[in-house]
ZALUMNU-662032 format. One record per atom (N, C-alpha, C, O): residue number from 1; residue in three letters; atom name; y, x, z. Coordinates in steps of 0.001 Angstrom, whole numbers. Layout:
N
+-----+-----+------+---------+---------+---------+
|   n | res | atom |      py |      px |      pz |
+-----+-----+------+---------+---------+---------+
| NUM | ala |   CA |       Y |       X |       Z |
...
+-----+-----+------+---------+---------+---------+
END
This chain:
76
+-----+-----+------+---------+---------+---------+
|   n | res | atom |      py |      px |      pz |
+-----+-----+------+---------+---------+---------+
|   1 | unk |    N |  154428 |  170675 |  -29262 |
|   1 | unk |   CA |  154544 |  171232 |  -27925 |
|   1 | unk |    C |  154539 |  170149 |  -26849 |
|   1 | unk |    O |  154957 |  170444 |  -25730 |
|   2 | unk |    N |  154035 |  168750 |  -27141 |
|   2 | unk |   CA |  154336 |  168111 |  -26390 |
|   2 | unk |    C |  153487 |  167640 |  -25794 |
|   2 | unk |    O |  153596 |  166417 |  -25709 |
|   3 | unk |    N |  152281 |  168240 |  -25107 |
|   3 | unk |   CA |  151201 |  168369 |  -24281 |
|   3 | unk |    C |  151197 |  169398 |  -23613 |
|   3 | unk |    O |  150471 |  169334 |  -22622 |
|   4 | unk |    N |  151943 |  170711 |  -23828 |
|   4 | unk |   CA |  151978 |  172267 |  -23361 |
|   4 | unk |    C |  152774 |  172010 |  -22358 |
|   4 | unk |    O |  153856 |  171424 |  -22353 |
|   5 | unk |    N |  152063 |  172568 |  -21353 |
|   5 | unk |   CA |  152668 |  172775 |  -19637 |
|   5 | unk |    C |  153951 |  173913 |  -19825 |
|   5 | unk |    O |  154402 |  174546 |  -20780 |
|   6 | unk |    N |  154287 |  173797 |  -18301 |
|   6 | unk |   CA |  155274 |  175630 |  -18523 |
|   6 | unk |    C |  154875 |  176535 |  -18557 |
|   6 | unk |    O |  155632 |  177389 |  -19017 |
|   7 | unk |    N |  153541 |  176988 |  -18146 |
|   7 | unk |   CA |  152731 |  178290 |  -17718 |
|   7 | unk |    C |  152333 |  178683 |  -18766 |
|   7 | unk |    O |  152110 |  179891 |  -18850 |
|   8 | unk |    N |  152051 |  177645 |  -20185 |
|   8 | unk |   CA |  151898 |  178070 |  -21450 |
|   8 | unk |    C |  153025 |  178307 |  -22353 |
|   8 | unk |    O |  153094 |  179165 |  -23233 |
|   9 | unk |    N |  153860 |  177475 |  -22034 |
|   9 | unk |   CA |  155263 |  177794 |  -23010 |
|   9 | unk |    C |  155890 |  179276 |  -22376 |
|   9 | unk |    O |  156595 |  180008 |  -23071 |
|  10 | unk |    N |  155547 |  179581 |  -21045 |
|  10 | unk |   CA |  156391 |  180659 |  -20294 |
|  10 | unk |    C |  155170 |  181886 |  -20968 |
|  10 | unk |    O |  155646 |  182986 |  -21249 |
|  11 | unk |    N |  154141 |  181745 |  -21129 |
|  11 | unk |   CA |  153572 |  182848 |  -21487 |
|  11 | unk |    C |  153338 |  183066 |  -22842 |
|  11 | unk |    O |  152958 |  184208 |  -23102 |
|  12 | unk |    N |  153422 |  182526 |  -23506 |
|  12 | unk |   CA |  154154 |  182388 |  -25380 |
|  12 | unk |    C |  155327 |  183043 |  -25425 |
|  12 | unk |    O |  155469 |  183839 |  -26353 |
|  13 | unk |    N |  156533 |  182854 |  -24362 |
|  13 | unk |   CA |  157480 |  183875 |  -24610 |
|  13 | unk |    C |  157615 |  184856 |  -24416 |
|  13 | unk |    O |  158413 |  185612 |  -24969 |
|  14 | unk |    N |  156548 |  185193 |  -23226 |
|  14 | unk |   CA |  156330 |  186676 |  -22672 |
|  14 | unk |    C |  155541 |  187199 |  -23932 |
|  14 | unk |    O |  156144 |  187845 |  -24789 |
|  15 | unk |    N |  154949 |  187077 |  -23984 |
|  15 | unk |   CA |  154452 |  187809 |  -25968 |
|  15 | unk |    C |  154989 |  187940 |  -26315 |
|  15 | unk |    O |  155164 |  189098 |  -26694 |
|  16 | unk |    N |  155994 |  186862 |  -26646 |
|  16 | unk |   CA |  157279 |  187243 |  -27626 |
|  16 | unk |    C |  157724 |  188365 |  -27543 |
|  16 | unk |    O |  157540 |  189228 |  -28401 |
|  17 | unk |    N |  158649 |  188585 |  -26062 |
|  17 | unk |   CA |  159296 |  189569 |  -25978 |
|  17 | unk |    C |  159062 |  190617 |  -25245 |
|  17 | unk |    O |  159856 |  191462 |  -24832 |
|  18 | unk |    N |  157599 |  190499 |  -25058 |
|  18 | unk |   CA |  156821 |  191653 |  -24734 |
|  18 | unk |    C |  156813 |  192628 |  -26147 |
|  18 | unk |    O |  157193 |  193774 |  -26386 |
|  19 | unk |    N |  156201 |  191589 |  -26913 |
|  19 | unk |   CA |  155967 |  192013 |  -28427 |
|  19 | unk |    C |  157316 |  192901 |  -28921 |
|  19 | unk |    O |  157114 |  193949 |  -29535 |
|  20 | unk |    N |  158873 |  192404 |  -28605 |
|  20 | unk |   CA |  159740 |  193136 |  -29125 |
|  20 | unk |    C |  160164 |  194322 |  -28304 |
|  20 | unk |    O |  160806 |  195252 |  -28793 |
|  21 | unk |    N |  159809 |  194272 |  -27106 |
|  21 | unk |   CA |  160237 |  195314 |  -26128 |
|  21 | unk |    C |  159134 |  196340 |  -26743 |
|  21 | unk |    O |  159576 |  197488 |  -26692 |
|  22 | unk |    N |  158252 |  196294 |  -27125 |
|  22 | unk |   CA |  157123 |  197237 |  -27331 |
|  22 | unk |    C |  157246 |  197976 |  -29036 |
|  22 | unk |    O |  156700 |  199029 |  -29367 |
|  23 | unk |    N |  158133 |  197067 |  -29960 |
|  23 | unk |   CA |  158269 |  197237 |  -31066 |
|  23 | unk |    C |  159849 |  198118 |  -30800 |
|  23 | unk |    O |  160219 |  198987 |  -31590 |
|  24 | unk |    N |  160621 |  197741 |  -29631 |
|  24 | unk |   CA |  161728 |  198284 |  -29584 |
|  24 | unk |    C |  161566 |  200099 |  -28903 |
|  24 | unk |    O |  162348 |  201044 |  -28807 |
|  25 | unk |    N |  160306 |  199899 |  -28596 |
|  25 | unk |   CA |  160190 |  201392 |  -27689 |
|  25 | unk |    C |  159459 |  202633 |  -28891 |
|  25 | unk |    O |  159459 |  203863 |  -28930 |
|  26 | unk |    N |  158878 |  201531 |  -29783 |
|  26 | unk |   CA |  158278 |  202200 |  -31085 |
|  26 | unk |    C |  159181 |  202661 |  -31850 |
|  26 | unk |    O |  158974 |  203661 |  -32536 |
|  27 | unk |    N |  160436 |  201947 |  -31859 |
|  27 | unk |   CA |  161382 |  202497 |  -32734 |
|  27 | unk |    C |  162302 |  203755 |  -32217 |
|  27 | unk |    O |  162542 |  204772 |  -32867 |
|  28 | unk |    N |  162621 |  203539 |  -31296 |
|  28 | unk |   CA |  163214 |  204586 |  -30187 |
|  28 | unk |    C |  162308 |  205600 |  -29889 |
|  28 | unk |    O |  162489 |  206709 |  -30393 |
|  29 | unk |    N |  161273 |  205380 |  -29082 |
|  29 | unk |   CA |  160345 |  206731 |  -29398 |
|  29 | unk |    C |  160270 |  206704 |  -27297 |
|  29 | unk |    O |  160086 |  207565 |  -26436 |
|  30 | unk |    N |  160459 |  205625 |  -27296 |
|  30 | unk |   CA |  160264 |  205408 |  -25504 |
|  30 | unk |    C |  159215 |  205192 |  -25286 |
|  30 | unk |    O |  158959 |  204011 |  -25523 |
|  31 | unk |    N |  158417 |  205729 |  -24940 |
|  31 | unk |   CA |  156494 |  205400 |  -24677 |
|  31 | unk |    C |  157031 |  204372 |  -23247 |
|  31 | unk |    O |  156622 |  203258 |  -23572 |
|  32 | unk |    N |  157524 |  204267 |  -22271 |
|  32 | unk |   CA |  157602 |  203443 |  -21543 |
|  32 | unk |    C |  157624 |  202151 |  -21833 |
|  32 | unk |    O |  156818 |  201249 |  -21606 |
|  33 | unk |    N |  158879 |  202186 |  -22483 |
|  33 | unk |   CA |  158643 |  200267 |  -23081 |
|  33 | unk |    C |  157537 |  199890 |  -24128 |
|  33 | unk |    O |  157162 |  198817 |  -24600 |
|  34 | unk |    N |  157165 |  201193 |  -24304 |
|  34 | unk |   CA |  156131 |  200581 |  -25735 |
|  34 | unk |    C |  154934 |  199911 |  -24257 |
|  34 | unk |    O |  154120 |  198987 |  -24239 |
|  35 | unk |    N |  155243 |  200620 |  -23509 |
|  35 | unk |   CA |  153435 |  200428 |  -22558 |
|  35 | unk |    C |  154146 |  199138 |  -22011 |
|  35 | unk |    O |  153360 |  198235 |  -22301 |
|  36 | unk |    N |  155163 |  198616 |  -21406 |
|  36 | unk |   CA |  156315 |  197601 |  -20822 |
|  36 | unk |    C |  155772 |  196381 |  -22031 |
|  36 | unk |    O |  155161 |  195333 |  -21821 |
|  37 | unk |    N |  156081 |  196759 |  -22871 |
|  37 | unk |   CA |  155770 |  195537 |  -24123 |
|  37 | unk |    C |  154346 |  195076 |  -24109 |
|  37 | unk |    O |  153899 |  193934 |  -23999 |
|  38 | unk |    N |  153645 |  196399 |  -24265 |
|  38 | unk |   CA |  152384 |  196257 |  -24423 |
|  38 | unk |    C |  151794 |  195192 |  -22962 |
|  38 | unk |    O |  151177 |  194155 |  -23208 |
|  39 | unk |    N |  152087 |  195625 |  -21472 |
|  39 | unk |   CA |  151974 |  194420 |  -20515 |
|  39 | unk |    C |  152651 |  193411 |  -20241 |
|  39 | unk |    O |  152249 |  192649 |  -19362 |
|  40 | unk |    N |  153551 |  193223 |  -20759 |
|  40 | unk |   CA |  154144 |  191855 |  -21274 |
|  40 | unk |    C |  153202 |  190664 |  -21942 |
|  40 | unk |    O |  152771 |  189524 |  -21770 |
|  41 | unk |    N |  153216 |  191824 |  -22854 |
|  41 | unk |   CA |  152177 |  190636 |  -23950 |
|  41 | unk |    C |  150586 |  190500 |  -23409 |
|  41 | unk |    O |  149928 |  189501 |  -23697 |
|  42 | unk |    N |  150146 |  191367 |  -22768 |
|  42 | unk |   CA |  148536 |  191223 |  -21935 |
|  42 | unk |    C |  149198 |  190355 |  -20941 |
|  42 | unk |    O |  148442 |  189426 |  -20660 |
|  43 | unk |    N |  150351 |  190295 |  -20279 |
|  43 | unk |   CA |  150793 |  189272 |  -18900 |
|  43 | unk |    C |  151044 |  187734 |  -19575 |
|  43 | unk |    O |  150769 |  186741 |  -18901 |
|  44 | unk |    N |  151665 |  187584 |  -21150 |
|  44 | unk |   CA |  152068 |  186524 |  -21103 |
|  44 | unk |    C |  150118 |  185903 |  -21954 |
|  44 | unk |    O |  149730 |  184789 |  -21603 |
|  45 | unk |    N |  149720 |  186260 |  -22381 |
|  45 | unk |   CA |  148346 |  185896 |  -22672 |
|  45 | unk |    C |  147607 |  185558 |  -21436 |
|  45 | unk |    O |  147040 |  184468 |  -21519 |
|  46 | unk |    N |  147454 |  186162 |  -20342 |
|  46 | unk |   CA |  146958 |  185519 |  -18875 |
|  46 | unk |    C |  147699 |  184472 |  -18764 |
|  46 | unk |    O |  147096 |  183399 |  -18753 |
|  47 | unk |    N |  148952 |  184448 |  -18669 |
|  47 | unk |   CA |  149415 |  182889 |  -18564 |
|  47 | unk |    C |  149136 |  182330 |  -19421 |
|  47 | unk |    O |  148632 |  181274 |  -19039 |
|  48 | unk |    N |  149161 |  182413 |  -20687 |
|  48 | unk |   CA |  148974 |  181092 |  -21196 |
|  48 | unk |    C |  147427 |  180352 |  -21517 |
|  48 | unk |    O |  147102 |  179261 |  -21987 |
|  49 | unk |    N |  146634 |  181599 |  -20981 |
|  49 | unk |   CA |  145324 |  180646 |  -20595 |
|  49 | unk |    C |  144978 |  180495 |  -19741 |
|  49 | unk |    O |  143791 |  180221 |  -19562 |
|  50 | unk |    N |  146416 |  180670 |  -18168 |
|  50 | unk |   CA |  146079 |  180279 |  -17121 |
|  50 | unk |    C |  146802 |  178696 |  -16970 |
|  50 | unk |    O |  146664 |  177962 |  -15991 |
|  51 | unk |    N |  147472 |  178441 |  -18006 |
|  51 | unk |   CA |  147869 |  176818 |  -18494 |
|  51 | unk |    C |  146953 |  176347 |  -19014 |
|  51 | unk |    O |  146511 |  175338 |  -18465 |
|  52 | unk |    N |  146175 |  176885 |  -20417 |
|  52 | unk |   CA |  145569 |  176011 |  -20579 |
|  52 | unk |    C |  144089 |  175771 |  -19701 |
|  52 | unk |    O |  143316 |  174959 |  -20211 |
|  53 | unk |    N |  143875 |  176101 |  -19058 |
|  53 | unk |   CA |  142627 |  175847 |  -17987 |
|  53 | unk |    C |  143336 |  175251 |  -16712 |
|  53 | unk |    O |  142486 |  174895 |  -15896 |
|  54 | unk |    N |  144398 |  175070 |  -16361 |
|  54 | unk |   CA |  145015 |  174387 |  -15837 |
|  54 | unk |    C |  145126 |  172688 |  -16411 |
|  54 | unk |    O |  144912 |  171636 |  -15809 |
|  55 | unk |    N |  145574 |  172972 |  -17893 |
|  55 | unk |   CA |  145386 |  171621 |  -18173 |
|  55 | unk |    C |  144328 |  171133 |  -18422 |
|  55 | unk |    O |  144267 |  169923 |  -18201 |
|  56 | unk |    N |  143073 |  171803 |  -18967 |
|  56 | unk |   CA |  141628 |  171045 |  -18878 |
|  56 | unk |    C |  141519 |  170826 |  -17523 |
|  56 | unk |    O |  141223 |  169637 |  -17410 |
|  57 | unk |    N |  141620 |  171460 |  -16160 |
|  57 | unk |   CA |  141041 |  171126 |  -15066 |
|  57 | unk |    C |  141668 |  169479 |  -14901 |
|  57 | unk |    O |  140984 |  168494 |  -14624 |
|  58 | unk |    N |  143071 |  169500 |  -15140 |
|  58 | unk |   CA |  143554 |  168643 |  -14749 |
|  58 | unk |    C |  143324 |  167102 |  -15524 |
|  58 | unk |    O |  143726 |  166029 |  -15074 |
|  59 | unk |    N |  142494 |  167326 |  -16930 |
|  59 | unk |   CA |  142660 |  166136 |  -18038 |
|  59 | unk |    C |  141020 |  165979 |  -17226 |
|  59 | unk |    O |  140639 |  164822 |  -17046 |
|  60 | unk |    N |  140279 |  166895 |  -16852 |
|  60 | unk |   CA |  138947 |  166448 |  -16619 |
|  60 | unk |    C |  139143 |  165798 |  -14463 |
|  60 | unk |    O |  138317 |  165305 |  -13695 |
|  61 | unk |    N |  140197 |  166065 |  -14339 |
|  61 | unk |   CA |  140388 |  165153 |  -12805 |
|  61 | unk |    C |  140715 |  163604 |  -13075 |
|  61 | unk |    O |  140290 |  162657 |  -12414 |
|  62 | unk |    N |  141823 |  163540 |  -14534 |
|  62 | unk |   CA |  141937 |  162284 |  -14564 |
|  62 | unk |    C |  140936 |  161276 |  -15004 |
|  62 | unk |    O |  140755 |  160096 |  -14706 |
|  63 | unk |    N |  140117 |  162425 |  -16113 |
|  63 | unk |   CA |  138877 |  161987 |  -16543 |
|  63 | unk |    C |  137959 |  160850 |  -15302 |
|  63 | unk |    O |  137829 |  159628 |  -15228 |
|  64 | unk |    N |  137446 |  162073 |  -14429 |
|  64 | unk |   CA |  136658 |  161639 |  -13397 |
|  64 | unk |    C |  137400 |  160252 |  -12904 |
|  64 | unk |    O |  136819 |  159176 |  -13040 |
|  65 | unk |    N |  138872 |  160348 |  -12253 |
|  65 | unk |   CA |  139163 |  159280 |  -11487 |
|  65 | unk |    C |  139368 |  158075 |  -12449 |
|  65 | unk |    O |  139661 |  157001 |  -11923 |
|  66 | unk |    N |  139282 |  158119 |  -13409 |
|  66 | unk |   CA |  139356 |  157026 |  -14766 |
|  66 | unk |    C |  137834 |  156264 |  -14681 |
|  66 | unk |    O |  137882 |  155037 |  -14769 |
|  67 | unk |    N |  136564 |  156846 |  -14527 |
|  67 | unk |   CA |  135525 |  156788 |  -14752 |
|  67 | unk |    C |  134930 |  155885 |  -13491 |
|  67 | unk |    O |  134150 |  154934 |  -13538 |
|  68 | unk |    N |  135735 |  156677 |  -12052 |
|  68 | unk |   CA |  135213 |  155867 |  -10734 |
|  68 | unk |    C |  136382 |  155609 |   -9902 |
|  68 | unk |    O |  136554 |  156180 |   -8825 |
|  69 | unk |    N |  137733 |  154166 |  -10732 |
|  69 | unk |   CA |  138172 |  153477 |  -10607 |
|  69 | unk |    C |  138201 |  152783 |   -9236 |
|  69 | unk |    O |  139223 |  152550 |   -8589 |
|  70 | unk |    N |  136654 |  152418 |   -8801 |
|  70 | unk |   CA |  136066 |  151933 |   -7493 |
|  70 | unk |    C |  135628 |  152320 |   -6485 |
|  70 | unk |    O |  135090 |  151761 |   -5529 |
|  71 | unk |    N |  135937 |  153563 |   -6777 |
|  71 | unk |   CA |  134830 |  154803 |   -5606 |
|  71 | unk |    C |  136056 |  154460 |   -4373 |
|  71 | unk |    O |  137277 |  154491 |   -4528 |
|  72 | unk |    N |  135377 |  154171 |   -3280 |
|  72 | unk |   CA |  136452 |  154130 |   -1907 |
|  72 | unk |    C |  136054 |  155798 |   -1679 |
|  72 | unk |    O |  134963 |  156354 |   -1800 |
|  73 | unk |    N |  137260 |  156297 |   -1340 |
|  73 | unk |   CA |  137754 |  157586 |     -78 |
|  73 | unk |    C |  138016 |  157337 |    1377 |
|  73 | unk |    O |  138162 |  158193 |    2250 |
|  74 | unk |    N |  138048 |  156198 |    1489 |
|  74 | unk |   CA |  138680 |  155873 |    2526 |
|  74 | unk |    C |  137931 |  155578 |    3331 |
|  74 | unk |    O |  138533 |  155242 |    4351 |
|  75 | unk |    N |  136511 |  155499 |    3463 |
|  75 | unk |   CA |  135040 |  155522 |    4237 |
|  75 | unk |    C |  134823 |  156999 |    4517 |
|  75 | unk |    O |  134493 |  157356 |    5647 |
|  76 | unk |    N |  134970 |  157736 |    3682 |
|  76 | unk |   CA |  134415 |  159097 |    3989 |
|  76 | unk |    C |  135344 |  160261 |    4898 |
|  76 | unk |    O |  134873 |  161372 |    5140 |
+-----+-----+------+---------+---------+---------+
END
């Protein structure tokens, strides 16, 4: 886990307990939380590939500024 942002660790848990809120409404017979669980876990899956495209954007910024070391900003 020791490259994983928060937006991915935070949306790994929303599955989680999306996943049990939805297993808990199955058992009970609550169609609400089953649908509650069920967007939990579609909400914490948007996050966590709104981390990881967060972190490619960000490994391919350091990329670039790694590459042009020399580029002045300070002209433009």
């Amino acid at each position: 886990m020791a490259g994983m942002n928060r937006d991915r660790i935070e949306g790994r848990w929303k599955q989680l307990t999306g996943a049990w809120l939805e297993r808990w409404g199955e058992l009970t017979a609550d169609g609400l939380r089953v649908v509650a669980g069920r967007h939990d876990q579609h909400a914490g899956r948007m996050q966590e590939r709104y981390g990881l495209e967060k972190e490619e954007a960000q490994r391919q910024l350091k990329a670039f500024l790694r590459r042009n070391r020399r580029w002045n900003t300070t002209s433009r």
